[in-house]
C-alpha positions as CSV (number, residue, x, y, z in Angstrom):
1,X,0.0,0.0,0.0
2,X,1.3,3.6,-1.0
3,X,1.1,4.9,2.3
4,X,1.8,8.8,0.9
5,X,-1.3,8.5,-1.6
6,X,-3.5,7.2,1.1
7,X,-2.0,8.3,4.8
8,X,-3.8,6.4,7.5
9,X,-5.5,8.4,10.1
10,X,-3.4,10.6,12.8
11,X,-3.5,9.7,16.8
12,X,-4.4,12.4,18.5
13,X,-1.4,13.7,20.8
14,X,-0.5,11.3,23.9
15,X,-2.1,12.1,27.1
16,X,-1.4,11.0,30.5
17,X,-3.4,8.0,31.8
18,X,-6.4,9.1,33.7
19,X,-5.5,8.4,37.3
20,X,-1.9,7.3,36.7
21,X,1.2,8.9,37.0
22,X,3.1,10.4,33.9
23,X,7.1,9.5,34.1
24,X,8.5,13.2,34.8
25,X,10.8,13.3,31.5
26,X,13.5,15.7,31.4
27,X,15.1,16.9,27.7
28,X,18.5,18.1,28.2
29,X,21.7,19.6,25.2
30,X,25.0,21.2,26.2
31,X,24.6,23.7,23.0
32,X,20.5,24.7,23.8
33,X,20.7,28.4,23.8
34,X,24.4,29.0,22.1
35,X,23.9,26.7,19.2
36,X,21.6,26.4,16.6
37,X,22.4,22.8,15.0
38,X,20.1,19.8,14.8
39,X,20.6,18.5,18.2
40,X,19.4,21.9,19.5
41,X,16.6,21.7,17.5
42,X,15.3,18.3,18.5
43,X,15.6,19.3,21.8
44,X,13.6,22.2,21.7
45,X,11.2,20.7,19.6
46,X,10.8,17.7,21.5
47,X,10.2,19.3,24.6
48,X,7.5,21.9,23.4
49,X,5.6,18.7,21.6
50,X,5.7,17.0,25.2
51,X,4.2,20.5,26.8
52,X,1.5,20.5,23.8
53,X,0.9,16.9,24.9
54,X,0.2,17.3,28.2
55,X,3.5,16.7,29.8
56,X,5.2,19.2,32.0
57,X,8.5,17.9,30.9
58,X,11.7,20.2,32.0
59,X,14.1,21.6,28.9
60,X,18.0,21.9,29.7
61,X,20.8,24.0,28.3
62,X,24.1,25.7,28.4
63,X,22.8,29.0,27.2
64,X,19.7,31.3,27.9
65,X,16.9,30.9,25.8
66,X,13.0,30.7,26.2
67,X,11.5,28.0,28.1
68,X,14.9,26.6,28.7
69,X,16.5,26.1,31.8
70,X,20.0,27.5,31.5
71,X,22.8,25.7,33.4
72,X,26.4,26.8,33.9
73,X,28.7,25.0,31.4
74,X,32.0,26.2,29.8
75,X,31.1,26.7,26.2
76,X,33.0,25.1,23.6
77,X,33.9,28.5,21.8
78,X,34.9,30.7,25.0
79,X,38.6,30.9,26.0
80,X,38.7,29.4,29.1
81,X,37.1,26.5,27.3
82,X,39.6,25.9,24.5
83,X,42.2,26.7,27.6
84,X,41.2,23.7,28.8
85,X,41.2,21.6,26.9
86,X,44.8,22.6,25.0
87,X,46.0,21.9,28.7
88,X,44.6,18.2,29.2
89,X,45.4,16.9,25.5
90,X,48.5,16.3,25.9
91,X,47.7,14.4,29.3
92,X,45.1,12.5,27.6
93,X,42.0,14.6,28.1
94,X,40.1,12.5,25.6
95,X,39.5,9.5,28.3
96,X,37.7,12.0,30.9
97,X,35.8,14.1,28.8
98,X,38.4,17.1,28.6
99,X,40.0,16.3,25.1
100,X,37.9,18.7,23.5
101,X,36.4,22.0,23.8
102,X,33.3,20.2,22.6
103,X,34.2,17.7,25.7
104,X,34.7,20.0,28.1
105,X,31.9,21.9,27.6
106,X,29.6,17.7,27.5
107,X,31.5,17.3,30.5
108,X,31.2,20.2,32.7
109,X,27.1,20.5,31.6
110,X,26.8,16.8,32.8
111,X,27.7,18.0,36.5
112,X,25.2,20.5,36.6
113,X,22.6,18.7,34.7
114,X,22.9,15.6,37.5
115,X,22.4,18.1,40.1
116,X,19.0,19.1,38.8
117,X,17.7,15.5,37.2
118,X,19.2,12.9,40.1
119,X,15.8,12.8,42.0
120,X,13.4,15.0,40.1
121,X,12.8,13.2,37.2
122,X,12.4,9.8,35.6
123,X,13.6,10.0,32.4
124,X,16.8,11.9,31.2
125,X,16.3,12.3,27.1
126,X,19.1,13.7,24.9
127,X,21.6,13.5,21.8
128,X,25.0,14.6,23.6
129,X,26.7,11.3,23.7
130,X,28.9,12.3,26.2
131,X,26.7,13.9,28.6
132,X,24.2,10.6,28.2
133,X,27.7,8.7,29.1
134,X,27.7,10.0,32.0
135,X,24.2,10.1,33.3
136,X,24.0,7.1,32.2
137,X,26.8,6.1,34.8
138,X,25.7,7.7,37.5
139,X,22.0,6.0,37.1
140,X,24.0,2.2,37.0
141,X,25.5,3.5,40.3
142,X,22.7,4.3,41.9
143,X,23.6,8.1,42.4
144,X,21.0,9.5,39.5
145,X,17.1,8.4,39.5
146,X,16.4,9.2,36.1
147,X,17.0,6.6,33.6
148,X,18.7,7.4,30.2
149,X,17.7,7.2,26.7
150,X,20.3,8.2,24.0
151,X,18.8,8.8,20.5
152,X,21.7,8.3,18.2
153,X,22.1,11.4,16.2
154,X,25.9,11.3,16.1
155,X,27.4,8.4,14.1
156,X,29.2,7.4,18.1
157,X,31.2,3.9,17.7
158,X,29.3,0.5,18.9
159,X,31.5,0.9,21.9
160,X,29.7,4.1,23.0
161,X,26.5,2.9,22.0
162,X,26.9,-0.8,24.3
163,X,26.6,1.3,27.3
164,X,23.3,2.4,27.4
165,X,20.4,0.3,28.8
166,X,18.0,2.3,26.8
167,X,18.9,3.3,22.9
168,X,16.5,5.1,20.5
169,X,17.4,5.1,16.4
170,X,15.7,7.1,14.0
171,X,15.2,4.3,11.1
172,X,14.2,0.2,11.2
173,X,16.6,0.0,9.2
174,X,19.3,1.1,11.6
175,X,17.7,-1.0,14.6
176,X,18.1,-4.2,12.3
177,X,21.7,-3.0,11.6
178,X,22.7,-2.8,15.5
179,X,21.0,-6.3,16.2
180,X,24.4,-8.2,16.3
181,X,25.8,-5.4,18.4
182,X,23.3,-4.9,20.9
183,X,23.8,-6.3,24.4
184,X,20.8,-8.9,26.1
185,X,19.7,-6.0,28.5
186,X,19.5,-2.9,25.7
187,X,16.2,-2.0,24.7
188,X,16.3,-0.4,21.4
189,X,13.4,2.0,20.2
190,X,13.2,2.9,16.2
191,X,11.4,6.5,16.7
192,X,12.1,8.9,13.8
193,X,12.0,12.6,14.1
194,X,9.3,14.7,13.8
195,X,7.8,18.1,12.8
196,X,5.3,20.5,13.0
197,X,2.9,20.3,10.4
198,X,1.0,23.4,11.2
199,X,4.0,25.3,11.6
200,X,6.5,24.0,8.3
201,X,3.9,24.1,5.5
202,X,3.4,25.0,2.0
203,X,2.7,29.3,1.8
204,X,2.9,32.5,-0.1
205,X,6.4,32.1,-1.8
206,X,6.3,35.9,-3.2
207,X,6.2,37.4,0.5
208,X,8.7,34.8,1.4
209,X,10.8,35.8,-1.1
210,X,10.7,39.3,-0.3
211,X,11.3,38.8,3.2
212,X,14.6,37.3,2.6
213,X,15.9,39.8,0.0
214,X,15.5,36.8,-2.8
215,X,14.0,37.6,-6.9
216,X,11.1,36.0,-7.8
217,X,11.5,34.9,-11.2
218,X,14.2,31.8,-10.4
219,X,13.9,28.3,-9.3
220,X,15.4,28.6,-5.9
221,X,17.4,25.5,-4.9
222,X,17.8,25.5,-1.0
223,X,20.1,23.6,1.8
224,X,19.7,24.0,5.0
225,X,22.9,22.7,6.6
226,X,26.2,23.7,8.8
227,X,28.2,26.0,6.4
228,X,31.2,23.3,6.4
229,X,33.1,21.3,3.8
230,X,32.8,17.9,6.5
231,X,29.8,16.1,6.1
232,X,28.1,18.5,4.8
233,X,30.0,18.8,1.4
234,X,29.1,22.5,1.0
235,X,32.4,22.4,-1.7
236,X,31.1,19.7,-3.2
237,X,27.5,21.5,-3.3
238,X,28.6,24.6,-5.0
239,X,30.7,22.9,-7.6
240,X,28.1,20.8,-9.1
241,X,26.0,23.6,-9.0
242,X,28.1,25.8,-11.1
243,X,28.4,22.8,-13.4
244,X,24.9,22.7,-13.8
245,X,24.8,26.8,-13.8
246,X,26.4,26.6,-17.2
247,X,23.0,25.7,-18.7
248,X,20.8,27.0,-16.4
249,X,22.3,30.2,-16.4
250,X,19.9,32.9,-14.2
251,X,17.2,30.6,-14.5
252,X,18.2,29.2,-11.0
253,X,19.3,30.1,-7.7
254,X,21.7,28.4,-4.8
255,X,20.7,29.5,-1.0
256,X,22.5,28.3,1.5
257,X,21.6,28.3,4.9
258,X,23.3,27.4,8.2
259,X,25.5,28.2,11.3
260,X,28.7,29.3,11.0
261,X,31.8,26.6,11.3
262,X,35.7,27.3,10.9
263,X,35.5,27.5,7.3
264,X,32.3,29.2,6.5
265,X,34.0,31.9,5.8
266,X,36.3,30.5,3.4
267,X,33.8,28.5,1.7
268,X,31.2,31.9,1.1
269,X,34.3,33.6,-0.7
270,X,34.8,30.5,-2.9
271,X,30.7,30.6,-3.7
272,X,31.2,34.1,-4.6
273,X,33.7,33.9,-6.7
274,X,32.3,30.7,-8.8
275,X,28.7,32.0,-8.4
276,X,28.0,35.5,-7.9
277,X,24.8,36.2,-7.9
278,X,23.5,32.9,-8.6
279,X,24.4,32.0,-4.7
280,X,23.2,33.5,-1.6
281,X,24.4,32.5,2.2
282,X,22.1,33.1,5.3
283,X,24.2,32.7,7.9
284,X,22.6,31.7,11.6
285,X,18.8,31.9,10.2
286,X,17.0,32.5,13.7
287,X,14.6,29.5,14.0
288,X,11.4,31.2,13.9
289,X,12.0,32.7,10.2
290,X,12.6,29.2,8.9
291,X,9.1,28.1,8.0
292,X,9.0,30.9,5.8
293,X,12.7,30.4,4.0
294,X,11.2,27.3,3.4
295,X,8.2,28.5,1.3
296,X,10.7,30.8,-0.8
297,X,11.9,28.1,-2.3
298,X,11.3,25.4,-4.8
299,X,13.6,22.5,-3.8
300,X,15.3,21.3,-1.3
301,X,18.9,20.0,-1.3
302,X,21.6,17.9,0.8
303,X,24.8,17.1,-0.6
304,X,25.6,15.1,2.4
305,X,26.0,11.5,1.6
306,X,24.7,10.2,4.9
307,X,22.6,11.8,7.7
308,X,21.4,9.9,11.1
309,X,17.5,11.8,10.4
310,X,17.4,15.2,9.5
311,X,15.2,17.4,10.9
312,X,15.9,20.3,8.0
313,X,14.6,17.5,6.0
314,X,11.0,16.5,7.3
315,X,10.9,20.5,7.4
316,X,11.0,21.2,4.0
317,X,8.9,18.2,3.2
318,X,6.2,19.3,5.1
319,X,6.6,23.3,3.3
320,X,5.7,21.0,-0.2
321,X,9.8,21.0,-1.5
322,X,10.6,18.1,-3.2
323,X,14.1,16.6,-1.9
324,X,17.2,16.2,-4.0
325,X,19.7,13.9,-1.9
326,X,22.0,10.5,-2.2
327,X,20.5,7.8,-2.8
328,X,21.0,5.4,0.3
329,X,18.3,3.3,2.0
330,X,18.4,5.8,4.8
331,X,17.2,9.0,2.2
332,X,14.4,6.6,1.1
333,X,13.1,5.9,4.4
334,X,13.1,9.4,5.5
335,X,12.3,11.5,1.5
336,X,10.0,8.2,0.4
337,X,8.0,9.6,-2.8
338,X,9.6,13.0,-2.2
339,X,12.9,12.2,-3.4
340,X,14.9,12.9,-6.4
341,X,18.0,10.2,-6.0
342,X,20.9,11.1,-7.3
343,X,24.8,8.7,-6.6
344,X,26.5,12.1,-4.8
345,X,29.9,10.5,-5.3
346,X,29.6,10.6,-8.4
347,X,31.0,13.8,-10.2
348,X,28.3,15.1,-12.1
349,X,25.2,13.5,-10.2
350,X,24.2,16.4,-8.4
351,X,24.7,18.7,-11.4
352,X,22.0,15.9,-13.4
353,X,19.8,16.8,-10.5
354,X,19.9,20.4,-10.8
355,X,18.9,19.9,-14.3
356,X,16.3,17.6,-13.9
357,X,14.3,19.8,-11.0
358,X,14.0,22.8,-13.3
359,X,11.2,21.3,-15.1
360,X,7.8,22.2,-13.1
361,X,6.1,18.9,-13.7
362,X,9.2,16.9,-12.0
363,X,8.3,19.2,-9.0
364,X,5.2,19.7,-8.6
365,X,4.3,15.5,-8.6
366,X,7.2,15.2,-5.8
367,X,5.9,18.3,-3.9
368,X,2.3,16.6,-3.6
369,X,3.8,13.3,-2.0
370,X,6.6,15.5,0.1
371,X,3.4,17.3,2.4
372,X,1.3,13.8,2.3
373,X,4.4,11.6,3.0
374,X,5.3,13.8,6.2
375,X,1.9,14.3,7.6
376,X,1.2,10.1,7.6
377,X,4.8,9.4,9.0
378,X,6.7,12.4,10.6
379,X,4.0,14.6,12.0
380,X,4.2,15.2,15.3
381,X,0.8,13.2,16.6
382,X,1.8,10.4,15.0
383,X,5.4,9.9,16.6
384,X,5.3,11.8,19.9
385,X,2.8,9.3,20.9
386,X,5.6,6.9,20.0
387,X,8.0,8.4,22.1
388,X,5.1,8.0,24.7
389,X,4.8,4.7,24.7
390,X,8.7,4.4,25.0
391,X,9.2,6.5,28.0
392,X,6.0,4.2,29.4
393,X,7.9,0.8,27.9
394,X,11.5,2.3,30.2
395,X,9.6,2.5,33.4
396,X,7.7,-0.4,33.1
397,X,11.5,-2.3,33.1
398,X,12.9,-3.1,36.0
């Protein structure tokens, strides 16, 4: 059955049991109110989704930001930070959490964080592998109440992952892949992301466009990702689009929009200089302006060739953009009927794909199964009651 041409019906958004308890669920990320990345994202997503739901569930950060509970944390750009972690490299740093400004701002967030969770709350719910680490431990040892859940976001080695009694993973597909790694007591949860349907939709494309200083005649290509040449392939994204810009000429336009990384800088000069015009960079998008970048465009692009579950992703789905990524079993899971598949290690591939979403019919039949697509399998009734049921499923264990 085509379950994007005939979406089943949509639970309504998990309630508490009448006259039961609901666990007390805690959402927690080191970067929350500093960082705008996807982690961040799901965090603050997540925990609003709970609130709608019913759920007074508590929201953890290292910065100020609404709704969030700020708690102290060297940040991973401030001096004393990088200080710190330039001191304890050389004297092994990486096995206690201090190898890294990255780690030493995991690491000195965990301590606060186990302050405020150890016996207020039930379930501790987050991305940072290192900070989960560590919870994690201190649950085992009896000093923490709440019990852990990791959802893998970050590609962390099978090592990292045995640890944890309670593992969630975006895709089936990567729950049957970790089967002959998991240990007996692991309970594994395949939960995808989610978004707001209501929020991310299809809208007026000419104020859009306005709003963000964009023309109106072009076919805007658009990729939301980290400005950064790992990964991301941003290099990789702006040279096949030149290719292709050989043909298309005006007719089409590159944005790019993400948070800044060590080579953003150098990677917007090189855009320039191949592009010009035909490339624009918005740098550090605040979140609530990115429902509407995604109605100014027409299509939406990744160059990565692997992503855990983007979030970016459901997003432009549910705005109507039809997805141009690699073709992997992961992309199908998540795009479905949305996606253009293109081999993005092979030179050229991407360029094809530029080519081929110029024509309006190619977009408009992916657009229509894009919307319907995320609505029957990424909208947020229909997974946060998912994520429900696993919090339920942890504190049923013993």
């Amino acid at each position: 059955m085509d379950t994007a041409a005939n979406p089943p019906p949509q639970p309504a958004p998990a309630q508490p049991v009448p006259g039961a308890q609901a666990p007390r669920i805690a959402i927690a990320s080191s970067g929350l109110g500093h960082v705008a990345r996807g982690i961040e994202t799901w965090a603050l997503d997540l925990a609003s989704s709970l609130r709608r739901a019913g759920i007074p569930a508590g929201l953890f950060g290292g910065g100020a930001a609404p709704a969030v509970t700020a708690l102290p944390c060297l940040r991973r750009g401030e001096p004393g930070a990088i200080r710190l972690a330039q001191a304890f490299r050389r004297l092994g740093g990486w096995r206690y959490g201090l190898g890294s400004p990255y780690e030493v701002e995991q690491t000195s967030f965990a301590l606060n964080l186990w302050s405020r969770v150890r016996s207020n709350y039930d379930v501790l719910h987050l991305q940072d592998p290192l900070v989960a680490s560590m919870l994690e431990f201190a649950h085992r040892n009896g000093l923490s109440r709440a019990r852990v859940v990791l959802a893998h976001a970050t590609s962390e080695k099978p090592a990292t992952l045995q640890r944890f009694r309670n593992l969630q993973v975006f895709t089936p597909l990567e729950a049957a892949a970790w089967e002959a790694h998991r240990p007996a007591r692991q309970r594994v949860f395949a939960i995808p992301n989610f978004v707001d349907t209501q929020r991310f939709a299809p809208g007026d494309q000419a104020a859009a466009r306005a709003a963000f200083d964009l023309p109106p005649e072009p076919v805007v290509f658009l990729c939301c990702a980290a400005i950064r040449r790992y990964h991301k392939r941003v290099d990789q994204l702006l040279l096949e689009f030149a290719a292709a810009s050989r043909q298309l000429g005006d007719r089409a336009l590159l944005v790019v929009a993400g948070g800044a990384e060590r080579d953003t800088d150098e990677l917007i000069a090189l855009g320039r200089d191949m592009l010009g015009d035909r490339v624009r960079f918005l740098v550090s998008v605040p979140r609530e302006r990115m429902a509407q970048l995604y109605q100014a465009a027409d299509v939406f692009v990744l160059a990565s060739l692997w992503e855990m579950f983007s979030i970016a992703l459901l997003e432009a789905m549910a705005a109507g953009l039809p997805v141009i990524c690699n073709d992997t079993p992961a992309f199908r899971f998540a795009a479905g009927p949305a996606g253009h598949y293109c081999d993005l290690e092979q030179q050229g591939a991407l360029a094809a794909g530029f080519g081929a979403m110029m024509q309006p019919a190619s977009r408009g039949s992916l657009a229509t199964a894009a919307r319907r697509h995320v609505e029957a399998n990424f909208s947020e009734p229909v997974v946060v009651a998912q994520i429900m049921a696993m919090y339920r499923a942890i504190m049923e264990t013993a």
